[in-house]
N, C-alpha and C positions, 0 to 999 in steps of 0.2 A: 622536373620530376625529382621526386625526392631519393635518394637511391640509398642513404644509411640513417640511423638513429637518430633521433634528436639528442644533443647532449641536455647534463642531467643542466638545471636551472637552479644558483645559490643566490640565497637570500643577503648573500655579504655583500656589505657596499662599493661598486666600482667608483672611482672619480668622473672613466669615460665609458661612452658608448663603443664597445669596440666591435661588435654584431658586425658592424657594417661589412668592413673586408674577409674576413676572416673565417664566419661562419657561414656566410654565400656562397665562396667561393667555394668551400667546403662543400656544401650541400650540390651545386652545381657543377663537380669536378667529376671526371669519369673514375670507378672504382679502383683501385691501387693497391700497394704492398705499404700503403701505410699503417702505423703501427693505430687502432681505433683506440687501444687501452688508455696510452698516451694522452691520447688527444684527449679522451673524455674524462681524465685523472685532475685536472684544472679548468675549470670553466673560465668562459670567456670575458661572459658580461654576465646581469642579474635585473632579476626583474624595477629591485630598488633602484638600480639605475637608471632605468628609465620613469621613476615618479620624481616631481621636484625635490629639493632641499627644503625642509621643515623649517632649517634657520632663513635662509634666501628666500625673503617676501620680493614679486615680483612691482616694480616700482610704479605702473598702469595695469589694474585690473584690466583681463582682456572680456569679461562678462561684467556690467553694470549690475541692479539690483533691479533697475527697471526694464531692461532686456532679459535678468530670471523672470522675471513676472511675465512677461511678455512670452517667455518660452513655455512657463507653463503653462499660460492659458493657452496658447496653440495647441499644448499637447493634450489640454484635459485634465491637467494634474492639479491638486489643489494648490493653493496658495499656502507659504510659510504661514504658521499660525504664532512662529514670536520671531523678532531679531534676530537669537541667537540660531534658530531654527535656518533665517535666510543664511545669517553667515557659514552654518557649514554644510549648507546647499552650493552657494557660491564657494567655495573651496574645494568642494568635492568635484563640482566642475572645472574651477582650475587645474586640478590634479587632472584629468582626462582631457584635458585640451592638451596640458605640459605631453602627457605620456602619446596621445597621437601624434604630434609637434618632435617625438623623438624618433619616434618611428618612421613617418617621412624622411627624418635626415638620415638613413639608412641606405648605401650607394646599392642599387641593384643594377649598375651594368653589368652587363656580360651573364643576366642569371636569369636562365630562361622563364616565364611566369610558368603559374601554375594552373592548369586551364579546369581540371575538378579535385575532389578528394577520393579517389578513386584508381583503380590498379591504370597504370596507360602505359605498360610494359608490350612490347610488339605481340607479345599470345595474346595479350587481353584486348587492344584493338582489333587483331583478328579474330578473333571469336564473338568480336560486339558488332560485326561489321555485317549489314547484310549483304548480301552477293544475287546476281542473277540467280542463280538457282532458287534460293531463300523466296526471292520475290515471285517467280514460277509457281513454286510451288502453292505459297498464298493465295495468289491470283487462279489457281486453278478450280480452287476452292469458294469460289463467287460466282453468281449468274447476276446478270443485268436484265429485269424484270420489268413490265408494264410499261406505258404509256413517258410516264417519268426518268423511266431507266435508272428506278432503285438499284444500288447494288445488294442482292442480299446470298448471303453461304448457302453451302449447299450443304445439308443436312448429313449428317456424318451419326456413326454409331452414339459416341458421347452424347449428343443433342436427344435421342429419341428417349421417349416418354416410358416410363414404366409399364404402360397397358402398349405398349409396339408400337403406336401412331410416332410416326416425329413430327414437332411443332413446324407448324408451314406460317406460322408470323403472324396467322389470323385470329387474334385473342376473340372474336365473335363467335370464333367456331362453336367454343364450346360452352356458351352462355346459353342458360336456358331459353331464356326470354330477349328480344332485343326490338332496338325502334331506330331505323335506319341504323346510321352508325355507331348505335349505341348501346349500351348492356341493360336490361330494365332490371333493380334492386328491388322488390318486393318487401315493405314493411307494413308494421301490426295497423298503422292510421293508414292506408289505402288501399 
């Protein structure tokens, strides 16, 4: 669970990845008399650090040009229309392979996942929670009906119809015309 800020993100170049220990353990540490100013007055890592090095060509492409092709016709995507077009398809993919490849090496022992994006503070579980009563209550509010044993509510003020009736489920009721169980439509050709 997340329990402080995210620090700010600089776009200056680090050498290394330092996310790993540092900002985890951070994020996953119970709250303290530490100073937040501090911490967040210097950033840790940056995003440029985790894209490759511009000068640093990687010495085996990890994407062929015939595994792009291949990916994009799986996806439905059109085919490069020049060379230059494939090469910085293929680079642009490098670039997102490198930066997933960075983020994996990222140590998350010890750092609890994160199970939604969503308040999971103890009131906010217990107020999400339903309880015996909750379900009582519910269920008090259904009959088990006919042959099938529909479950269907029991008509309550909200439901009933502007002219008093409340709707009882049976859309034939109030069809003019019907033919078994069906509504008869009346047009100008019959």
């Amino acid at each position: 669970m997340l329990r402080r800020a995210a620090p700010r993100l600089s776009t200056a170049p680090y050498s290394s990845l330092r996310v790993n220990q540092s900002i985890f353990r951070y994020y996953s540490s119970k709250p303290d008399d530490t100073d937040i100013e501090s911490m967040l007055a210097k950033p840790t890592w940056s995003v440029r650090s985790l894209l490759p090095d511009p000068a640093a060509r990687p010495s085996s492409p990890t994407v062929t040009p015939a595994q792009l092709k291949h990916l994009l016709r799986l996806s439905a995507l059109p085919q490069p229309s020049s060379p230059e077009e494939e090469q910085q398809m293929l680079e642009t993919l490098e670039s997102q392979i490198h930066f997933v490849r960075e983020i994996q090496k990222v140590d998350t022992t010890g750092v609890e996942p994160l199970q939604s994006i969503r308040d999971e503070s103890p009131e906010a579980v217990k107020e999400s929670t339903i309880g015996l009563e909750q379900l009582k209550e519910a269920l008090s509010k259904e009959r088990v009906i006919g042959r099938n044993k529909k479950i269907q509510r029991i008509e309550s003020a909200r439901n009933d119809r502007p002219d008093g009736d409340a709707w009882d489920g049976n859309a034939l009721r109030y069809a003019s015309k019907t033919k078994g169980k069906f509504f008869v439509v009346d047009t100008a050709n019959s």
